[in-house]
Each structure stands twice: as C-alpha cells, then as structure tokens.
C-alpha positions in Angstrom: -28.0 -82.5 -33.7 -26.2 -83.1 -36.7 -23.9 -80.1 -35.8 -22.5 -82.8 -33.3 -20.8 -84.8 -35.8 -18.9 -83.0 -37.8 -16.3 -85.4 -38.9 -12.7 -83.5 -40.3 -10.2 -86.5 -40.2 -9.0 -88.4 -43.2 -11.7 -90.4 -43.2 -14.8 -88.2 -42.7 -16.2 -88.8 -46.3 -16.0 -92.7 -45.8 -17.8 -92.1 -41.6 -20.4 -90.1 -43.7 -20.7 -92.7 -46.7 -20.8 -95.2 -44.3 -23.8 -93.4 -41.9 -25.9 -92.3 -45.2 -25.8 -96.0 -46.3 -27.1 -97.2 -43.0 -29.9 -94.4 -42.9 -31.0 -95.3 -46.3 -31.3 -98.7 -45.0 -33.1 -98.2 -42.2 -30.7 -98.8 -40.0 -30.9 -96.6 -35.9 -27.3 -95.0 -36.7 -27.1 -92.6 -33.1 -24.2 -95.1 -31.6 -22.3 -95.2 -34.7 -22.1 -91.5 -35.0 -21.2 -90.9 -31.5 -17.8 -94.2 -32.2 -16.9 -92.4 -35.5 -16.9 -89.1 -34.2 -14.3 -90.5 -30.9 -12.8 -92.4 -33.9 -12.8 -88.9 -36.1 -11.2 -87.4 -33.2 -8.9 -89.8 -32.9 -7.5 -89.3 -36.2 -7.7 -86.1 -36.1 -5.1 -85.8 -33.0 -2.7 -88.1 -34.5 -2.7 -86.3 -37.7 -3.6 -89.5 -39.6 -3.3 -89.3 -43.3 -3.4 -92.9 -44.6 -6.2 -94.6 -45.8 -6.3 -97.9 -44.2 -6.2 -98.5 -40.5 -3.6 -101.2 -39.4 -3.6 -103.2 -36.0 -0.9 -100.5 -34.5 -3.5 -97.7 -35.0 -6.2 -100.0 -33.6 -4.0 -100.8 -30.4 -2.8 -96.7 -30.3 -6.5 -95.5 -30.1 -7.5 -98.8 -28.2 -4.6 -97.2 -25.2 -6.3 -93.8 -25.1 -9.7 -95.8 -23.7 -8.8 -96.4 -20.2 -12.1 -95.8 -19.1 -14.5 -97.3 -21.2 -15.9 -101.1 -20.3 -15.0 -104.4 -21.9 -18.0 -104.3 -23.1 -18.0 -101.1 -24.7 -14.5 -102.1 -26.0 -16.3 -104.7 -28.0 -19.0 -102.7 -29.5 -16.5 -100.4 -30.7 -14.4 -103.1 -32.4 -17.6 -104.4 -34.3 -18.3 -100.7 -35.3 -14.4 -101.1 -36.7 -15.1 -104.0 -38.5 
C-alpha cells in the first residue's frame, strides 16, 4: 500500500517526516496519508516551490474541494495545523 503515497511536491520530505514521527509514536496514520497525498497533489499541480504555506494557498486548495463535507473540511484543516 505504501506505493499509494508517493509524495513528489515540495514538501514530500516534511509529509514523510511528519507520518514516520507519528508511526513511531504509535499513532493510526491511514487518514493523514490519504490528506497529504490530496495536499501533495495539490502542490504538485500548482507548481509550489516555497516552503511555508500562507492563508492564499490554504483558501486556493480550500476552492478545488467543492465536494467534500464541512466536516471533512475541518478534519483537513486540523491535519494542516
């Protein structure tokens, strides 16, 4: 399964930092994988090459979700944070 997420944005080494810490922690990492990957994808498309993500990124990538819930809106944004 890991084939799945196979980051390639800008920030790939920090989504993969980020899962590896949580893992080692003991942490159920499956939904966070599946946001960074959309999030990976994201950047990807946009050609991001900065290192810090600013509310106008947040609100660009926050347009492309016309489907998702309110809820899953919110779950996102924590996995931001």
């Amino acid at each position: 399964m890991s084939e799945l997420f196979n980051y390639n944005s800008t920030y790939a080494p920090y989504f993969k930092s980020f899962i590896k810490m949580k893992q080692d922690k003991g942490y159920n990492v499956l939904r966070t994988k599946w946001i960074f990957l959309e999030f990976d994808k994201f950047f990807a498309s946009i050609g991001a090459k900065e290192l810090y993500i600013t509310r106008s990124l947040i609100e660009q990538w926050r347009n492309t979700r016309i489907n998702d819930t309110q809820r899953t809106i919110y779950t996102k944004y924590s996995v931001w944070s």
